[in-house]
PyMOL CGO cylinders between C-alpha atoms (Angstrom):
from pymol import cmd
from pymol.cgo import CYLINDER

trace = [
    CYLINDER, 0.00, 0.00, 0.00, 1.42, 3.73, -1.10, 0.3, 1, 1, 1, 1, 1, 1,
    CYLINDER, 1.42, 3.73, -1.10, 1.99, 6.18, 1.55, 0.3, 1, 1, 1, 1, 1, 1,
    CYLINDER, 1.99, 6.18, 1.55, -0.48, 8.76, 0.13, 0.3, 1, 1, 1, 1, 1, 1,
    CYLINDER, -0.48, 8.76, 0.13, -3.36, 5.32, -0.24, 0.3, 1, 1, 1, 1, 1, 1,
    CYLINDER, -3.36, 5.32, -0.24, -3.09, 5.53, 3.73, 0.3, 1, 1, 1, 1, 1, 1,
    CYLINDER, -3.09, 5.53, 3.73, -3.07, 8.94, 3.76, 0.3, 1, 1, 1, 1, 1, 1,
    CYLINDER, -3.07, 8.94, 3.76, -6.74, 9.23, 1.54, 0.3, 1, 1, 1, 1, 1, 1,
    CYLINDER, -6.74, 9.23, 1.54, -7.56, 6.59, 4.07, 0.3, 1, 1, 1, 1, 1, 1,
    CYLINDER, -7.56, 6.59, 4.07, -7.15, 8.31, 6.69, 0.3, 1, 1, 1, 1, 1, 1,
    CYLINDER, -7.15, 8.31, 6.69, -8.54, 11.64, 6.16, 0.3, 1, 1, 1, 1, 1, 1,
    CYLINDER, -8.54, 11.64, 6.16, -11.78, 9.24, 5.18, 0.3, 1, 1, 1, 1, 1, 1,
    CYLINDER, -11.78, 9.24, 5.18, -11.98, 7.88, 9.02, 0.3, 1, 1, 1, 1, 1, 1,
    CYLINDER, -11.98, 7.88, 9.02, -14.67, 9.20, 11.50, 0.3, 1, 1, 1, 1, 1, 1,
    CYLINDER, -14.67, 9.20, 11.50, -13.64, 10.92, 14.66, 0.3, 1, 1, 1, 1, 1, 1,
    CYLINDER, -13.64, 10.92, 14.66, -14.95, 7.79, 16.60, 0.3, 1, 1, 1, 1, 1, 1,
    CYLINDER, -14.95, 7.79, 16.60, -12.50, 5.49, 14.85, 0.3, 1, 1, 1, 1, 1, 1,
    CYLINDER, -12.50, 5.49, 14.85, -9.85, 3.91, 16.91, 0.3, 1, 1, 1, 1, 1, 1,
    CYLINDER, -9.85, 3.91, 16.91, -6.23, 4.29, 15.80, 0.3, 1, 1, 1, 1, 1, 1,
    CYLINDER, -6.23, 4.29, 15.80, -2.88, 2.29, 16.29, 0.3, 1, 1, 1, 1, 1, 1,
    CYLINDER, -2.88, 2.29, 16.29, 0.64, 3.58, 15.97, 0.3, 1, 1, 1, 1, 1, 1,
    CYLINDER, 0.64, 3.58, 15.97, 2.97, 1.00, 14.86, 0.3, 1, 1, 1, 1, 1, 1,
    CYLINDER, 2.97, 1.00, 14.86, 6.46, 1.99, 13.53, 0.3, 1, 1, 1, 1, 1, 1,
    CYLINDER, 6.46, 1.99, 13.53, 5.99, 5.24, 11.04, 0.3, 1, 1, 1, 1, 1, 1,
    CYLINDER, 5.99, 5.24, 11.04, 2.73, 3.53, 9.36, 0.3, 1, 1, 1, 1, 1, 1,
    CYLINDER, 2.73, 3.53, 9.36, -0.80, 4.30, 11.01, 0.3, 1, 1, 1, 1, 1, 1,
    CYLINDER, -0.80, 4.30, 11.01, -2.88, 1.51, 11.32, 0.3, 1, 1, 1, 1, 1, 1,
    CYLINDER, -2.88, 1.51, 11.32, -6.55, 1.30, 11.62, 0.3, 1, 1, 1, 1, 1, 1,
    CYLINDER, -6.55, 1.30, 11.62, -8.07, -1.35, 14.24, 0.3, 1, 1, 1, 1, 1, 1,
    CYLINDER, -8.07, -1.35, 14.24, -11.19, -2.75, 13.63, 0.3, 1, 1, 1, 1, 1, 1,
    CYLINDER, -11.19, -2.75, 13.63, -13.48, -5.43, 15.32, 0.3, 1, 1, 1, 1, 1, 1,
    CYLINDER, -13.48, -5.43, 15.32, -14.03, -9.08, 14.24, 0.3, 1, 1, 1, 1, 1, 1,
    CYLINDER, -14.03, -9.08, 14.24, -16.37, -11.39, 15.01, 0.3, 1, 1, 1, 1, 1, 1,
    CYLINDER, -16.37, -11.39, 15.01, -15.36, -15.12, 14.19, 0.3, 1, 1, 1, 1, 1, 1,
    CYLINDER, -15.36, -15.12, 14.19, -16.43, -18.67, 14.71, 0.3, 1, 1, 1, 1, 1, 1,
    CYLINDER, -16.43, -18.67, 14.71, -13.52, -20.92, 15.59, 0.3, 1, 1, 1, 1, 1, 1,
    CYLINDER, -13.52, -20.92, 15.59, -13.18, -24.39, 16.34, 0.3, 1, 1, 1, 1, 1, 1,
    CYLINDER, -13.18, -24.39, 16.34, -13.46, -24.88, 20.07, 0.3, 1, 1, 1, 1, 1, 1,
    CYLINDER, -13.46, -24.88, 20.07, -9.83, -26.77, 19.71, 0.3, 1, 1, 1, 1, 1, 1,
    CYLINDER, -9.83, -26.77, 19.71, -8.30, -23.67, 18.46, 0.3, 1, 1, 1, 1, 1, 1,
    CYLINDER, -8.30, -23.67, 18.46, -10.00, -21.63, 21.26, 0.3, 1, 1, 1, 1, 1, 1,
    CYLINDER, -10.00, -21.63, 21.26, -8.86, -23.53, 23.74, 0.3, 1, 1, 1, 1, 1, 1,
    CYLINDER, -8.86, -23.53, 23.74, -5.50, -23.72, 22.48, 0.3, 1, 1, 1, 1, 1, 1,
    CYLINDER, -5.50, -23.72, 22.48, -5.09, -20.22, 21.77, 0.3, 1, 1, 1, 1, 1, 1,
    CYLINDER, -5.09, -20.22, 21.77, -6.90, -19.85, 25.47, 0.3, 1, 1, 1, 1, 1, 1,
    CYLINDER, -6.90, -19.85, 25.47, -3.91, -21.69, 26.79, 0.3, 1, 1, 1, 1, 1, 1,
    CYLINDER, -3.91, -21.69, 26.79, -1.11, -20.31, 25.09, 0.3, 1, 1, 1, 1, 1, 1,
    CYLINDER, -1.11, -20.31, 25.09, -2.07, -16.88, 25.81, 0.3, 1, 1, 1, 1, 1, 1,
    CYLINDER, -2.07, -16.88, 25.81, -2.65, -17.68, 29.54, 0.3, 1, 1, 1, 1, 1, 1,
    CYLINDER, -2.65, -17.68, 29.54, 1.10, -19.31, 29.46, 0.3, 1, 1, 1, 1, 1, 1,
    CYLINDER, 1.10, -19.31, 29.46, 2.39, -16.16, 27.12, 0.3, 1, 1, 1, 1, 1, 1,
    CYLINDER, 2.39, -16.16, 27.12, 2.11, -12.69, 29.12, 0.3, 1, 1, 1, 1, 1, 1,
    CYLINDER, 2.11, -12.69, 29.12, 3.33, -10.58, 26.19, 0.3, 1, 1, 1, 1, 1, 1,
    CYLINDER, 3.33, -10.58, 26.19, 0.40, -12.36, 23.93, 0.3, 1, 1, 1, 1, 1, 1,
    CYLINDER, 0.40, -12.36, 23.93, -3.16, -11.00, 24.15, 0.3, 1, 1, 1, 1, 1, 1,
    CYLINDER, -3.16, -11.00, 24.15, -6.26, -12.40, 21.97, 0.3, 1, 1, 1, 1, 1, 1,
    CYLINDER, -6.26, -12.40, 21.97, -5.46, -9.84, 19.11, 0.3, 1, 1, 1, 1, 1, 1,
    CYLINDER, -5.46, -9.84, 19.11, -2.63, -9.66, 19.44, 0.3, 1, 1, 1, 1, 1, 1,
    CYLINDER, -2.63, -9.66, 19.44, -2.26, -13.93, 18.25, 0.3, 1, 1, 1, 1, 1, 1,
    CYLINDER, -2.26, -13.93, 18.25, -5.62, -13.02, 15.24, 0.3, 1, 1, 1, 1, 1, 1,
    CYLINDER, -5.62, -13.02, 15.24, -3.39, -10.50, 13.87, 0.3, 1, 1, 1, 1, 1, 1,
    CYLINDER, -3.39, -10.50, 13.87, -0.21, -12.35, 13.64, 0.3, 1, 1, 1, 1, 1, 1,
    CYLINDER, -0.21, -12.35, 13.64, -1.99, -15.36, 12.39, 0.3, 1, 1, 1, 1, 1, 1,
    CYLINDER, -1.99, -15.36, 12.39, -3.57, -13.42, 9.93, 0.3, 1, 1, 1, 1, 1, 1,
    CYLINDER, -3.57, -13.42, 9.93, -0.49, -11.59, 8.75, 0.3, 1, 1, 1, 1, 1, 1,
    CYLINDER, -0.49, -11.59, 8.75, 0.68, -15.07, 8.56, 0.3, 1, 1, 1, 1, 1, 1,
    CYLINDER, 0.68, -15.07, 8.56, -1.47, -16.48, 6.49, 0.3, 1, 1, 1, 1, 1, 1,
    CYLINDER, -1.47, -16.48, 6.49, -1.76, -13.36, 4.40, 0.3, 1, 1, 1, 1, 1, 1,
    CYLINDER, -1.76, -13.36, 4.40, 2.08, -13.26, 3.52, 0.3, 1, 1, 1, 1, 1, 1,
    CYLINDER, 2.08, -13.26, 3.52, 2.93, -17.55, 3.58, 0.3, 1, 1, 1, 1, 1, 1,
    CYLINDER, 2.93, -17.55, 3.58, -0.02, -17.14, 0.55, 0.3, 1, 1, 1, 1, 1, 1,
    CYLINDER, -0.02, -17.14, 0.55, 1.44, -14.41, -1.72, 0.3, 1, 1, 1, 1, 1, 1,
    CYLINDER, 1.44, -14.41, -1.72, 0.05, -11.01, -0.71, 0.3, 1, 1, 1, 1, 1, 1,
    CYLINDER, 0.05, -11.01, -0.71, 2.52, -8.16, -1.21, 0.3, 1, 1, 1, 1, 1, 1,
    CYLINDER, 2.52, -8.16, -1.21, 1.61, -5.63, 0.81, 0.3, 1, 1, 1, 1, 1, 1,
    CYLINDER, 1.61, -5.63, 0.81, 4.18, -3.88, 2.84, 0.3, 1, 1, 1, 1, 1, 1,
    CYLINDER, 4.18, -3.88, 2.84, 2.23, -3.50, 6.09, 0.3, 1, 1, 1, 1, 1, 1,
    CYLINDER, 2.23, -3.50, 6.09, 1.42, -7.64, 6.21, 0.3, 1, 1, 1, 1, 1, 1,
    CYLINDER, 1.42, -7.64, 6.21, 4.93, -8.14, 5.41, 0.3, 1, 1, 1, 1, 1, 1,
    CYLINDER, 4.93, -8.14, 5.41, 6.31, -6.25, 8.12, 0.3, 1, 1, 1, 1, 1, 1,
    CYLINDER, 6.31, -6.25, 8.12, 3.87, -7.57, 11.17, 0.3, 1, 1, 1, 1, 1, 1,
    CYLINDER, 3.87, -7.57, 11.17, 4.78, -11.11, 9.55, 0.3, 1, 1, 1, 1, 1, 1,
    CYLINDER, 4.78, -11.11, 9.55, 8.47, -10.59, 9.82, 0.3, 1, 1, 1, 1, 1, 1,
    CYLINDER, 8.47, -10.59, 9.82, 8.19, -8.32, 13.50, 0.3, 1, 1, 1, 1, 1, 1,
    CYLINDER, 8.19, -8.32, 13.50, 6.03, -11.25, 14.93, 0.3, 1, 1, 1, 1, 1, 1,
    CYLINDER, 6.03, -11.25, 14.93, 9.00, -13.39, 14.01, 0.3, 1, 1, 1, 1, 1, 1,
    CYLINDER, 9.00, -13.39, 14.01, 11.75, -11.92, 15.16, 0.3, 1, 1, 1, 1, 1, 1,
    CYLINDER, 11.75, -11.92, 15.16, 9.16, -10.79, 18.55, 0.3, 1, 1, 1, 1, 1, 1,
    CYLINDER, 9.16, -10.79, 18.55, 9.82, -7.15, 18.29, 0.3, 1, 1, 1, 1, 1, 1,
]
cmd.load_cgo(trace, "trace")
C-alpha cells in the first residue's frame, strides 16, 4: 500500500474510529467477530494464559499476517507484522 493510499484513508476515518501507531505507518483497528473451532479456542486460550506478552489480538493479527504473507500477498504493512512477529519485536 502507497503512503499517500493511507493517507486518503485516513482523512476518510470518522472521529470515533480507533487508531494504532505501529512503527511510522498508522494503522486502523477494527473489530471481528469469528467462529472458531473450540480446539483452536482452547488452544489459543492456553497459550495466551502461558504467554504474558500475547493477548487475543494480538495472536488473530499475527496469524492473519501469517497467512496473508505464507499465501502471496505483497503488501508492505502484512509483510512487516509477519516478519516483526517473528523476530518478537
Amino acid at each position: 500500500m502507497e503512503f499517500n493510499q493511507i493517507e486518503t484513508r485516513t482523512d476518510e476515518m470518522k472521529s470515533d474510529e480507533v487508531r494504532c501507531f505501529e512503527n511510522d505507518l498508522e494503522l486502523i483497528s477494527i473489530s471481528l467477530e469469528a467462529e472458531v473451532p473450540e480446539a483452536l479456542y482452547a488452544g489459543m486460550k492456553d497459550f495466551i494464559s502461558g504467554n504474558n506478552k500475547w493477548d487475543q489480538s494480538k495472536l488473530i493479527s499475527s496469524a492473519i499476517a501469517n497467512f496473508l504473507f505464507q499465501n502471496g500477498s505483497d503488501d508492505r504493512a502484512v509483510t512487516e507484522k509477519y516478519l516483526n512477529d517473528i523476530f518478537n519485536l
